[in-house]
C-alpha positions in Angstrom: 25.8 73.5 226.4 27.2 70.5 224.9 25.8 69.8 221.4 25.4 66.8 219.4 24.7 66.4 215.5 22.8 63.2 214.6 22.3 61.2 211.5 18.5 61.0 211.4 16.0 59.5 209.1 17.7 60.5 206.0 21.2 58.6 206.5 20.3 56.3 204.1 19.2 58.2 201.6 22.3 60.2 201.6 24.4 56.7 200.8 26.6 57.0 199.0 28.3 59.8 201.1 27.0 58.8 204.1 29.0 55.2 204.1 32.2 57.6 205.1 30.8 60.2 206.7 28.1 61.1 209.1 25.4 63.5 207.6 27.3 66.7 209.1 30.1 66.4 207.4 28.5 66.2 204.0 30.2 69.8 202.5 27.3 71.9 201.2 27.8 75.4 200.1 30.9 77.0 201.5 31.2 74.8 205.0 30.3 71.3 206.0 27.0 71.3 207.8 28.9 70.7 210.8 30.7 73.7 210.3 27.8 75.5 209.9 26.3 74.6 213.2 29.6 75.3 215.2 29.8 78.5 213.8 26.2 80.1 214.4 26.2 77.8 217.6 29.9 79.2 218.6 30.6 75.8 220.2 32.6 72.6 219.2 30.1 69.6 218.1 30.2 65.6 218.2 28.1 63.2 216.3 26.1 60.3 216.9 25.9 58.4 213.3 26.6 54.8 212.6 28.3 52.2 215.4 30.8 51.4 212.7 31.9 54.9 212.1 31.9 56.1 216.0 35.8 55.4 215.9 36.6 58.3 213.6 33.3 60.9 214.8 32.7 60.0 218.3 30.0 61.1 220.6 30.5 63.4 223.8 27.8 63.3 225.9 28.0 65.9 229.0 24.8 66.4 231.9 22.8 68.5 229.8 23.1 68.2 225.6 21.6 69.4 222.8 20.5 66.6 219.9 20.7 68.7 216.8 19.1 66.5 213.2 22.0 67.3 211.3 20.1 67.1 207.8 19.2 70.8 208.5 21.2 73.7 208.0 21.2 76.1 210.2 20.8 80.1 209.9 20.7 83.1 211.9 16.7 82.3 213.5 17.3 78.5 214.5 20.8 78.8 215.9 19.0 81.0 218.2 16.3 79.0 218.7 18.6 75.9 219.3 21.2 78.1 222.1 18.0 79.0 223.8 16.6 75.4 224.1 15.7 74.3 228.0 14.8 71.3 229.7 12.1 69.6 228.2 12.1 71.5 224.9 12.0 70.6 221.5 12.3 72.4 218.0 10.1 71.1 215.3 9.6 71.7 211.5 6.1 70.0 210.7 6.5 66.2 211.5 10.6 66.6 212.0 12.1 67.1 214.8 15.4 69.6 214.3 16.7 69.6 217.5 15.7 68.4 221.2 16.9 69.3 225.1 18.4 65.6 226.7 20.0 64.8 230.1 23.1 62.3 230.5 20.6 60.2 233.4 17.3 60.5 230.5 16.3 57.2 229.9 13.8 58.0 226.7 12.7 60.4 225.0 9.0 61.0 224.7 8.4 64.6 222.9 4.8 63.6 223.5 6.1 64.9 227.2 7.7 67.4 225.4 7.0 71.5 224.7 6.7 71.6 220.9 8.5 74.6 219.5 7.4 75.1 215.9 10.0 76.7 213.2 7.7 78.0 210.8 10.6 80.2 208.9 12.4 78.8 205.9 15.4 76.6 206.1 17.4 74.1 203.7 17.1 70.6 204.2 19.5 68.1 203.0 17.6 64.9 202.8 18.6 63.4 199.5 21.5 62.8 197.3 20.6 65.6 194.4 19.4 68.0 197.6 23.3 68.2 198.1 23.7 70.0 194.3 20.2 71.1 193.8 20.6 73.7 197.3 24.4 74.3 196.8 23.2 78.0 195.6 21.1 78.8 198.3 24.1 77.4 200.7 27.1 79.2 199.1 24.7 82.7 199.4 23.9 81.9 203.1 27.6 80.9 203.8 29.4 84.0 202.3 27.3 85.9 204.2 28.2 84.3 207.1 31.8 84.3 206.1 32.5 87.7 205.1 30.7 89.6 207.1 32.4 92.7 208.7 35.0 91.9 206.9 37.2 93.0 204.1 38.4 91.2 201.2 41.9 91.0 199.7 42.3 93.0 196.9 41.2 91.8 193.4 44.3 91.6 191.3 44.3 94.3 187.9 45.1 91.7 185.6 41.4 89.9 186.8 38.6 90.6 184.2 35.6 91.2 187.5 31.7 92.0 187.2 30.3 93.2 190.7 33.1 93.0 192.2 31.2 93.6 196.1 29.8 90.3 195.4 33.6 88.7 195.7 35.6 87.9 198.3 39.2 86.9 198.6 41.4 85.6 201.2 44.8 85.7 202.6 47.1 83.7 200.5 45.0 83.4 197.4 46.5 83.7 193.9 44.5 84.9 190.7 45.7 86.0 187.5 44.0 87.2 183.9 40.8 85.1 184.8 37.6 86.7 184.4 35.0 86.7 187.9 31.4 87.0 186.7 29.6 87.2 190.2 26.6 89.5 189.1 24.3 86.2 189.1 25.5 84.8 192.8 29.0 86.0 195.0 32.0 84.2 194.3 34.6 83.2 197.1 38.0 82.5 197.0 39.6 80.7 200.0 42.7 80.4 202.2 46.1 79.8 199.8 43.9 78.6 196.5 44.9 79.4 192.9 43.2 79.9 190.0 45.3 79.3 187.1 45.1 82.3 184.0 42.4 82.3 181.2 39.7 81.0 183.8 36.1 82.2 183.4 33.9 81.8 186.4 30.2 82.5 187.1 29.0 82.4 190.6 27.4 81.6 192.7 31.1 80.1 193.2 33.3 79.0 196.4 36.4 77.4 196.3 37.6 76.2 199.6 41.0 76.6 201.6 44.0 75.5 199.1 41.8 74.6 196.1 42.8 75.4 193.0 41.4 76.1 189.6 43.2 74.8 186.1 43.8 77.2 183.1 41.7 77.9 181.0 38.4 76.2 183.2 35.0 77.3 182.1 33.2 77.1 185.9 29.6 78.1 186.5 27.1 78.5 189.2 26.4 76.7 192.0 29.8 75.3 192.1 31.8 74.2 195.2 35.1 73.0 195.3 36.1 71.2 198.6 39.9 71.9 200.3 42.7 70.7 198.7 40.5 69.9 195.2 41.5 70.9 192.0 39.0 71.1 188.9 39.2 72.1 185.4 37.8 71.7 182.1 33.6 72.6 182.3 32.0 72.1 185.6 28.4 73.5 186.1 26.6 73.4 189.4 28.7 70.5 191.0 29.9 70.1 194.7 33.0 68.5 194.7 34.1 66.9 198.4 37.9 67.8 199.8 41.0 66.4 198.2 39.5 65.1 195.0 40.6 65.9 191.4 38.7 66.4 188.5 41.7 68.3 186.8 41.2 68.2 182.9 38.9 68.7 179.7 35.5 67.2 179.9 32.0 68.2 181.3 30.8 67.7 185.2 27.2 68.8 186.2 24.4 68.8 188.4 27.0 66.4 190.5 28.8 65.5 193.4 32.2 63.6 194.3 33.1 62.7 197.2 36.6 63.0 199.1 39.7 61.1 197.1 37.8 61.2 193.7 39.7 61.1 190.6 38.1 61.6 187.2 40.7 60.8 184.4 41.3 63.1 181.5 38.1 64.1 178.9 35.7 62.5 181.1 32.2 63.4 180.5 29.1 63.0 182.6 25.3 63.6 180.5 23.1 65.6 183.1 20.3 65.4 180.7 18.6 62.5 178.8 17.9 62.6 175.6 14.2 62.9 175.8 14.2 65.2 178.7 12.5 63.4 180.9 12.7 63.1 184.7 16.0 61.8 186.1 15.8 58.6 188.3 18.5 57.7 190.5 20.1 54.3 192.5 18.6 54.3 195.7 20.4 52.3 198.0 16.6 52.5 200.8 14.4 51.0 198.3 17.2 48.9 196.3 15.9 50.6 192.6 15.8 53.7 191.0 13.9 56.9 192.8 12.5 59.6 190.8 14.3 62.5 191.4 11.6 65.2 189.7 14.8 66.8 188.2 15.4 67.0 184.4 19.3 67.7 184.7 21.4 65.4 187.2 24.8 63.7 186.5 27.1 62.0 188.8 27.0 60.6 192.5 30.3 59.3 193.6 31.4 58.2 196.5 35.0 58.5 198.3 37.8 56.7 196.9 36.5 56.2 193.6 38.0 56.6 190.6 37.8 56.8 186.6 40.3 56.4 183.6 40.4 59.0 180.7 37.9 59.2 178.4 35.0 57.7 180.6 31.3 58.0 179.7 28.8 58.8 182.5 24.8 58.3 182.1 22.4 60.7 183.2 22.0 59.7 186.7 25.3 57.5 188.1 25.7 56.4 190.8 29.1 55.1 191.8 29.6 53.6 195.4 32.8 53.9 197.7 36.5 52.2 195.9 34.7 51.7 192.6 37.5 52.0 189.7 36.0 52.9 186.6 38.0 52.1 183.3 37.5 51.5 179.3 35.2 52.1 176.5 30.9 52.9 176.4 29.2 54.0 179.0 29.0 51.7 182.2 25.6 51.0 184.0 24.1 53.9 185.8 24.5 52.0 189.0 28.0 50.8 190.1 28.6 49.2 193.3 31.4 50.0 195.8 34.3 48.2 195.1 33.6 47.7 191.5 36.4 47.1 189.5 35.7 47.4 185.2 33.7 49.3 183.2 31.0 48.8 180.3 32.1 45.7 179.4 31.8 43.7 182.9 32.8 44.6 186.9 34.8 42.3 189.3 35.0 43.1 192.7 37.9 45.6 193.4 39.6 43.7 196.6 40.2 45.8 200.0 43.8 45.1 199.9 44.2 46.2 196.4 42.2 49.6 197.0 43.7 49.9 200.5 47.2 49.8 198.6 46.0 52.9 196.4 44.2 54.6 199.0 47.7 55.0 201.2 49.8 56.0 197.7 47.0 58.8 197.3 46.8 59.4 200.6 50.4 60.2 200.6 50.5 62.4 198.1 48.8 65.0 200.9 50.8 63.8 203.5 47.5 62.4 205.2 48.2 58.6 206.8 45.9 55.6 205.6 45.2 54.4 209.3 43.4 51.8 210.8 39.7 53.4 211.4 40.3 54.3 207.2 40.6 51.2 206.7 38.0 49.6 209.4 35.4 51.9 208.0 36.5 50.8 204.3 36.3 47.2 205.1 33.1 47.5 206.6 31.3 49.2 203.5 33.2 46.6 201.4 31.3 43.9 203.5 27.6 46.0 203.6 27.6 46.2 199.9 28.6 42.8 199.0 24.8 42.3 198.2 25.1 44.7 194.7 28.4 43.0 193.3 28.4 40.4 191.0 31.0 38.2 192.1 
């Protein structure tokens, strides 16, 4: 069967992420969703997401195919659900549809001519920007089940400090030194060829993805995810941090999420709590104000390719668009554009051949090319936002 993840309804409420990225491949947990899928479903997947991102995640579509709403994640009782779909069939959660039978030569689709299949078990949902933090313990528990089962860990090293130490796992290639593993309050994984440095103290639940790696002396606790090729340090709490992004020094990140080719400078601190303690409203890019989240802690949204200088302020509940560069003293506004260029004291817009010139030299560093469908996708978000800068 040929399956295909779509975007759905909650695309837009996913923004910023979603600019650069089709809702799949938002990381949640341990694995992407679209990793998630492809595993349970044991098949390869393709997307159907936005005309202007199609270059980078096409569409396959075969004689018979699978639509799969990718803003669910799967487990063990809908993948089955989902292989065993048949003509005419479709898999429904109340008034959303999770997945539906289609035919290459199908000109519509009614599901009013459709067999209703009801999925009355429970499942996590990603249809907001905080969902992607405020689930990340639930997903990393799901995924290192998934992950480790029938299988056996690497050793734990005797210099690491460990509590329940069947509730860690350890892969090939990993290195870990004098750092104390706390995972009696959620498992803890440690990936492919990832590091964490000595004097590290970790709570889980806690993943840190292939050739991540962990700087001394980092204070990390649950739900925290650290994307491929990321490296954190200082005091993160509950934050999912996208692949190839660096939050590498002293200051505070929670209740958060960067995106992919983040960098937050040195003693950067985000507030995940107002000083009142009431509920945290957030940018949201559907209704062009601020949403209520119905969360009292939430910090940072920020999309790929931003960036901030050392010693930057964060609000309780930023959010910072795709290419924004962040820099200087006080705390900038809780909403910042993409391609904002500034700080407290004013933005100008950040030009595409100025960010494109930094994307490539970061780019580089991981001996991944800055190519044209980068930059097509880049240009088009820096025209689709034009509307929130103050030129």
């Amino acid at each position: 069967m040929n399956y295909i993840l779509f975007d759905g309804p909650a695309r837009n409420a996913l923004l910023p992420f979603t600019f650069t990225r089709p809702v799949a491949d938002i990381l949640i947990g341990i694995l992407t969703i679209r990793q998630k899928w492809e595993k349970r479903l044991g098949s390869t997947t393709t997307t159907l997401t936005e005309e202007y991102l199609s270059e980078k995640f096409p569409m396959i579509e075969m004689e018979e195919n699978v639509m799969i709403n990718a803003s669910f994640l799967p487990n063990s009782v809908l993948a089955e659900m989902v292989v065993n779909l048949s003509s005419n069939q479709a898999i429904f959660k109340g008034e959303d549809v999770i997945a539906f039978y289609t035919s290459e030569n199908q000109e519509e689709v009614d599901f009013d001519t459709y067999q209703i299949i009801e999925f009355e078990g429970e499942v996590l949902r990603i249809e907001r920007t905080w969902d992607i933090f405020s689930n990340n313990d639930a997903a990393i528990r799901e995924d290192f089940e998934l992950l480790t089962e029938g299988r056996k860990s690497q050793s734990i090293p005797k210099s690491v400090n460990v509590i329940d130490k069947e509730n860690i796992f350890i892969e090939e290639g990993a290195k870990l030194e004098f750092v104390t593993l706390n995972a009696s309050s959620g498992p803890i994984y440690i990936g492919k060829n990832t590091e964490i440095m000595e004097g590290s103290v970790i709570r889980g639940p806690f993943a840190l993805c292939e050739n991540a790696s962990v700087k001394m002396g980092s204070k990390i606790y649950g739900a925290t995810t650290v994307g491929s090729y990321s490296r954190i340090g200082g005091e993160v709490k509950n934050a999912v941090i996208f692949s190839y992004s660096n939050k590498g020094h002293e200051g505070f990140l929670g209740d958060s999420v960067l995106g992919e080719w983040c960098n937050i400078g040195a003693d950067t601190n985000t507030s995940n709590l107002k000083n009142n303690y009431d509920e945290v409203k957030l940018w949201s890019y559907e209704t062009e104000g601020f949403a209520k989240t119905g969360l009292q802690f939430c910090g940072l949204m920020m999309g790929d390719h931003s960036k901030c200088g050392i010693n930057t302020m964060f609000n309780t509940g930023t959010v910072v668009g795709v290419s924004a560069n962040i820099f200087g003293a006080g705390f900038p506004r809780n909403f910042v554009p993409s391609f904002s260029w500034g700080g407290a004291a004013g933005f100008t817009t950040y030009l595409t051949k100025k960010a494109f010139e930094t994307a490539r030299l970061v780019m580089s560093r991981r001996n991944i090319h800055f190519d044209e469908k980068e930059a097509a996708i880049l240009e088009h978000v820096f025209e689709e936002t034009k509307k929130w800068r103050k030129e």
